[in-house]
C-alpha positions as CSV (number, residue, x, y, z in Angstrom):
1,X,3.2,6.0,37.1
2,X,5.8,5.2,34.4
3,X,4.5,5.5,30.8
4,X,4.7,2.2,28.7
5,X,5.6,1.7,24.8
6,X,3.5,-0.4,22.7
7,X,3.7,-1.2,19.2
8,X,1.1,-2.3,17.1
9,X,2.0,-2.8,13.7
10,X,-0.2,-3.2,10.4
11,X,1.6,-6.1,9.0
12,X,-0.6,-6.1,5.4
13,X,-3.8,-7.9,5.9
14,X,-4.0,-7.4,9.7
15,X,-2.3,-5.9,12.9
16,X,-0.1,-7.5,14.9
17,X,1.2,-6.7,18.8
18,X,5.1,-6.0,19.4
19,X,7.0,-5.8,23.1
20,X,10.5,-6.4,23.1
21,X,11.8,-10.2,23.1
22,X,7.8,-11.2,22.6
23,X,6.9,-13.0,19.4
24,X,4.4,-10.8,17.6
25,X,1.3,-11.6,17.9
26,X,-1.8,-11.0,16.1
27,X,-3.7,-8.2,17.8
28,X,-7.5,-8.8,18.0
29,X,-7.5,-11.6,20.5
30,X,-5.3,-9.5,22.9
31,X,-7.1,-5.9,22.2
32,X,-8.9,-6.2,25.5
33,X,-5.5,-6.9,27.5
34,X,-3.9,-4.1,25.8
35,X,-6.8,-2.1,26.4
36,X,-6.6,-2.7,30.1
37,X,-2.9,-2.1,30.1
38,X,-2.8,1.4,28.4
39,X,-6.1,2.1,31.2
40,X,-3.5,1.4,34.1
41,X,-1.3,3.3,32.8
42,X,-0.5,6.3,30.6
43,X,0.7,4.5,26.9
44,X,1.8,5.3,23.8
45,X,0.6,2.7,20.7
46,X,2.2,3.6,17.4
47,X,2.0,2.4,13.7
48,X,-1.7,2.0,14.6
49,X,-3.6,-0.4,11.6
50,X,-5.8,2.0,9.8
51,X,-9.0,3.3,11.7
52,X,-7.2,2.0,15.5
53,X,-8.6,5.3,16.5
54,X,-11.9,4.7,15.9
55,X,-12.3,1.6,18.2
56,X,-14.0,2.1,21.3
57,X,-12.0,-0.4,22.7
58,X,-8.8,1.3,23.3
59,X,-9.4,4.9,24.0
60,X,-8.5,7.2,21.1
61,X,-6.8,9.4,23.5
62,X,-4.5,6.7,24.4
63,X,-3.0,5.9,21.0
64,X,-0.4,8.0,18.6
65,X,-1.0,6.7,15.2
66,X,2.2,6.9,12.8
67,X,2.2,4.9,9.5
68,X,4.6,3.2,7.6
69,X,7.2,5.2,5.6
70,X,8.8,4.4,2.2
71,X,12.0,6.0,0.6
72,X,10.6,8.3,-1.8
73,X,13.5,9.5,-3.6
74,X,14.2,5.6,-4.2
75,X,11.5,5.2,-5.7
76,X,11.9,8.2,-8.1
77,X,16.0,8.5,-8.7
78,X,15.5,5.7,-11.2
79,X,18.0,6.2,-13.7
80,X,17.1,7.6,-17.8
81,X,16.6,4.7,-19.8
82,X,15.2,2.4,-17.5
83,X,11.5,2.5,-18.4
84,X,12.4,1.8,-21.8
85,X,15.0,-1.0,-21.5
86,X,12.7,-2.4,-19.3
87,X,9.6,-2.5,-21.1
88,X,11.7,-3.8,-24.3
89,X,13.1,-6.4,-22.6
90,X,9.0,-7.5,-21.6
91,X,8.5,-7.3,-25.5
92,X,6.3,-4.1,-24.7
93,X,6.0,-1.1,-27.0
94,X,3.2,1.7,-26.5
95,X,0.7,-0.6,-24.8
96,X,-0.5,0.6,-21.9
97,X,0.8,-1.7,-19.2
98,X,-1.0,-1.9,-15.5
99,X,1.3,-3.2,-12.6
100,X,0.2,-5.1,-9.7
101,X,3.0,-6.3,-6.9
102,X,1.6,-8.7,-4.6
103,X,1.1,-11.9,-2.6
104,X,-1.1,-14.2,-4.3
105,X,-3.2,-15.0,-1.5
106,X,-7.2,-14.6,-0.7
107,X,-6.8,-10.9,0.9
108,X,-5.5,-9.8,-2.7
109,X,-8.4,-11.0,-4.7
110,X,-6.6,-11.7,-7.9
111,X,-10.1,-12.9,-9.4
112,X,-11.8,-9.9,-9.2
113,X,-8.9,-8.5,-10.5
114,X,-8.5,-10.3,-13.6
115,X,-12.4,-10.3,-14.2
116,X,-11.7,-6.5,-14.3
117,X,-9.0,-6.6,-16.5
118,X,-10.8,-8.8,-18.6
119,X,-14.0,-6.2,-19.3
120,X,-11.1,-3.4,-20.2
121,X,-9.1,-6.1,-22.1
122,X,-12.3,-6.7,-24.6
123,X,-13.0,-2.7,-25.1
124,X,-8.7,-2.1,-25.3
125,X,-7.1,-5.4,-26.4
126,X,-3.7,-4.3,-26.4
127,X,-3.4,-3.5,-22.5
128,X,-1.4,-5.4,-20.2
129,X,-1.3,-6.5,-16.6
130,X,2.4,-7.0,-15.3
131,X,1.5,-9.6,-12.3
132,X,4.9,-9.5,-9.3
133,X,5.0,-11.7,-6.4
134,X,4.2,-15.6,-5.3
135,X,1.9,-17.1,-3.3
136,X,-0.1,-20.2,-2.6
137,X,-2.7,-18.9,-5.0
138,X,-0.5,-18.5,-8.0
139,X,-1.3,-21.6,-9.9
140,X,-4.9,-20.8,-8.7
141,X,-4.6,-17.2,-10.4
142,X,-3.0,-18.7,-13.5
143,X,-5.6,-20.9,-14.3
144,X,-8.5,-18.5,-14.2
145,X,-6.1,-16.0,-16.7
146,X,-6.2,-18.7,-19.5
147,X,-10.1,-20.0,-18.2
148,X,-10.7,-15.9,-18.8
149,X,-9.1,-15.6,-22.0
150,X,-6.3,-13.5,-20.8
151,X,-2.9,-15.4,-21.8
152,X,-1.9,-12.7,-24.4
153,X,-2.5,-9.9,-21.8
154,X,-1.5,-11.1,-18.1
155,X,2.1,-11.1,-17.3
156,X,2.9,-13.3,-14.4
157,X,6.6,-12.1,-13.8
158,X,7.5,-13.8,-10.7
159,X,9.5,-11.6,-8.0
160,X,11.6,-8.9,-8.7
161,X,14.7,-7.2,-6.5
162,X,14.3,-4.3,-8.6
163,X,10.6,-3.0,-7.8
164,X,11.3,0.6,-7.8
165,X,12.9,0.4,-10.9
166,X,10.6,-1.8,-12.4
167,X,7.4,0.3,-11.6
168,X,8.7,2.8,-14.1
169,X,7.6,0.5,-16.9
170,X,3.7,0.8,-16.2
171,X,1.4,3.5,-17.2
172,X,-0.8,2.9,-13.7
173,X,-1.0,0.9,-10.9
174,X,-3.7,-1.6,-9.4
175,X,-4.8,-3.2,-6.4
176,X,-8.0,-5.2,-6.0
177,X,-7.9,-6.6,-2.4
178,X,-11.0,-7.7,0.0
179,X,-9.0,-6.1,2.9
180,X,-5.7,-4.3,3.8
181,X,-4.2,-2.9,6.6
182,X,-1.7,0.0,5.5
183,X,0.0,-1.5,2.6
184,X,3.5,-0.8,1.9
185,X,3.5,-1.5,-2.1
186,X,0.7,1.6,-2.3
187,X,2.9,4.0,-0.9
188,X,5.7,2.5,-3.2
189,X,3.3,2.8,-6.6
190,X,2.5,6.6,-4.7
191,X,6.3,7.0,-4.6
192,X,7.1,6.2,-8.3
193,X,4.8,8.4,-9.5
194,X,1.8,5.7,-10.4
195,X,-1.6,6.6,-10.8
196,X,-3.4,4.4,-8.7
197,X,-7.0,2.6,-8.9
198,X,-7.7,0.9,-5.8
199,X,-10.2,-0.9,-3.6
200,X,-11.6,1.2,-1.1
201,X,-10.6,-0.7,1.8
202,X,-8.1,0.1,5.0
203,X,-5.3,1.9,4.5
204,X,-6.1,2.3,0.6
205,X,-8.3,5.4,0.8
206,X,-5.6,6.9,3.0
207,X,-2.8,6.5,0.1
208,X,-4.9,7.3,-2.9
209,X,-6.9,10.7,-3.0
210,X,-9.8,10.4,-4.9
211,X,-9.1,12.0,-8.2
212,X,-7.0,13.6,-7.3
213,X,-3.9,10.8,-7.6
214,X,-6.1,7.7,-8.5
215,X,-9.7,6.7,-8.1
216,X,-11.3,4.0,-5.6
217,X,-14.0,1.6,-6.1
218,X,-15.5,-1.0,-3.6
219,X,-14.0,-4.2,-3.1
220,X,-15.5,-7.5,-4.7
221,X,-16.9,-5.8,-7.4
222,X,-15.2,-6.5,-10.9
223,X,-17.4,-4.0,-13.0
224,X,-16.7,-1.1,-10.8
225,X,-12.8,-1.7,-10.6
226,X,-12.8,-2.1,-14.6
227,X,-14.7,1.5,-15.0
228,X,-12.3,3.2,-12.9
229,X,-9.2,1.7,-15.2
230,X,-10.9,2.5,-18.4
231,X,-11.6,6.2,-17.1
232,X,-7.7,6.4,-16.1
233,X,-6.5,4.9,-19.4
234,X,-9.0,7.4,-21.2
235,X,-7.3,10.7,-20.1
236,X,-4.6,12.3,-21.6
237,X,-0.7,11.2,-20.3
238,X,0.1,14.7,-19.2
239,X,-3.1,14.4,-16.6
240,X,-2.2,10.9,-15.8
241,X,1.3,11.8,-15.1
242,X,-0.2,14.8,-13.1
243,X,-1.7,12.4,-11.0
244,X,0.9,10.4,-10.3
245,X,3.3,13.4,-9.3
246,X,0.2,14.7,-7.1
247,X,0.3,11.1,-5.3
248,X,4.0,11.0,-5.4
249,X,3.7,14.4,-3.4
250,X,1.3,13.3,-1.2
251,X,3.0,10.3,-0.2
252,X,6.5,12.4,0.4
253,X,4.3,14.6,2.6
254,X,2.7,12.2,4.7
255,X,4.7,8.9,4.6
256,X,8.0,10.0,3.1
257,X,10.9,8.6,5.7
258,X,11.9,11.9,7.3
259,X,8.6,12.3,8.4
260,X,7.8,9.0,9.9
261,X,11.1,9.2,12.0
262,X,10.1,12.5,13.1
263,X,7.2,11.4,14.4
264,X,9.2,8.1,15.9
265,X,11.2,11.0,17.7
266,X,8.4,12.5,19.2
267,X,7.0,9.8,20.8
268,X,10.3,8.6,22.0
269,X,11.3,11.9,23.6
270,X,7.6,12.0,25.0
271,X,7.8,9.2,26.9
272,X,11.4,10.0,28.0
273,X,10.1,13.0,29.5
274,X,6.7,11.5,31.2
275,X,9.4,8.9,32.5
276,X,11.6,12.3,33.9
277,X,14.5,11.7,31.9
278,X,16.0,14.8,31.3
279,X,17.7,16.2,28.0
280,X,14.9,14.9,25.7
281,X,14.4,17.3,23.3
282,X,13.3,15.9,19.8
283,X,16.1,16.1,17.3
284,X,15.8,18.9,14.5
């Protein structure tokens, strides 16, 4: 029997289903069709959400996980100077500055967030949180900034075409979201050479090795995330730029482009060959 394709991607905050010429589709309402179709007959699924392996609804030996993948060099040819026209042109001087690049929607969690930022704010006023993106809940986020005290420290700087250049103004990177799937700004602050403090939540512990290139704390609680920024900002700049290069290594490793299309190779010849096309040899 022929060997099928299937794609699902991790789109963010959940997974969705791809098939040539099909509108994507969330996935969890068709997992027991897909399930049934890779059971009739010998399948491939790849870009897997984070822990698709794990599900006893679609046997594990049925699916070839391969993650996003992010330009690395992109993200670290940024040319001299940048960091510090950048940063002057925010009015920032040796503050340390935190980035965070996202939607502002209910998977981010912008409140706990802020109420984090707001317990490392009162022990180090001169910090800053650089705020990127839009979203239905900016307003929303906005408000609770000022209600929290936090006008003098929160930067909400709208979107920005220049995010790889633009993560070389912070000192470390953030995220405080309920729920992720595999997301793509992580591997981008891994990329630039960000230490990360992050949620402990899908893809997240994947991207950020415990300290080793960041630290991760539970999701939904404030306190924790604001102890694991004050023990980042507490360590000397050579280890914190340590950790970012070991992150920035880790994600060249594992999620760097030339190894995700490598693995897209693979799978493609793989099929060609269960399929008995000849000449199918992956590409060196």
């Amino acid at each position: 029997m022929a060997s099928k394709l299937l794609w699902v991607g991790s789109g963010g905050s959940g997974a969705w289903y791809h098939r040539a010429g099909v509108q994507p589709l969330p996935i969890d309402p068709l997992l027991p069709e897909i399930a049934a179709a890779l059971r009739a007959s010998p399948s491939l699924v790849v870009e897997a959400p984070p822990g698709a392996g794990k599900t006893t609804r679609v046997p594990r030996a049925l699916l070839e996980v391969v993650p996003n993948g992010v330009d690395t060099e992109r993200y670290r040819a940024v040319p001299p100077g940048t960091r510090d026209r950048l940063r002057q042109s925010l009015g920032l001087g040796a503050e340390f500055a935190w980035l965070a690049v996202g939607r502002f929607e209910v998977a981010k969690d912008y409140p706990n967030m802020l109420r984090a930022f707001a317990r490392v704010r009162a022990e180090c006023p001169g910090t800053v949180l650089l705020l990127v993106g839009r979203g239905s809940l900016r307003s929303e986020t906005e408000t609770l900034a000022a209600t929290l005290g936090l006008n003098g420290g929160v930067r909400f700087v709208g979107t920005r075409e220049d995010v790889p250049e633009f993560m070389s103004v912070a000192d470390g990177y953030v995220m405080s979201s309920a729920w992720e799937g595999m997301p793509m700004v992580l591997l981008e602050a891994g990329a630039a050479g960000l230490p990360i403090v992050a949620t402990r939540v899908g893809g997240n512990q994947e991207v950020v090795q415990e300290g080793v290139s960041g630290f991760l704390v539970p999701p939904a609680e404030d306190e924790a995330l604001a102890a694991a920024m004050a023990r980042l900002m507490a360590l000397p700049v050579a280890e914190r730029r340590a950790m970012g290069a070991r992150g920035h290594d880790h994600v060249r490793q594992h999620y760097g482009l030339g190894r995700v299309v490598e693995r897209y190779d693979a799978i493609y010849h793989e099929v060609l060959r269960r399929n008995g096309v000849g000449g199918t040899e992956p590409s060196s």
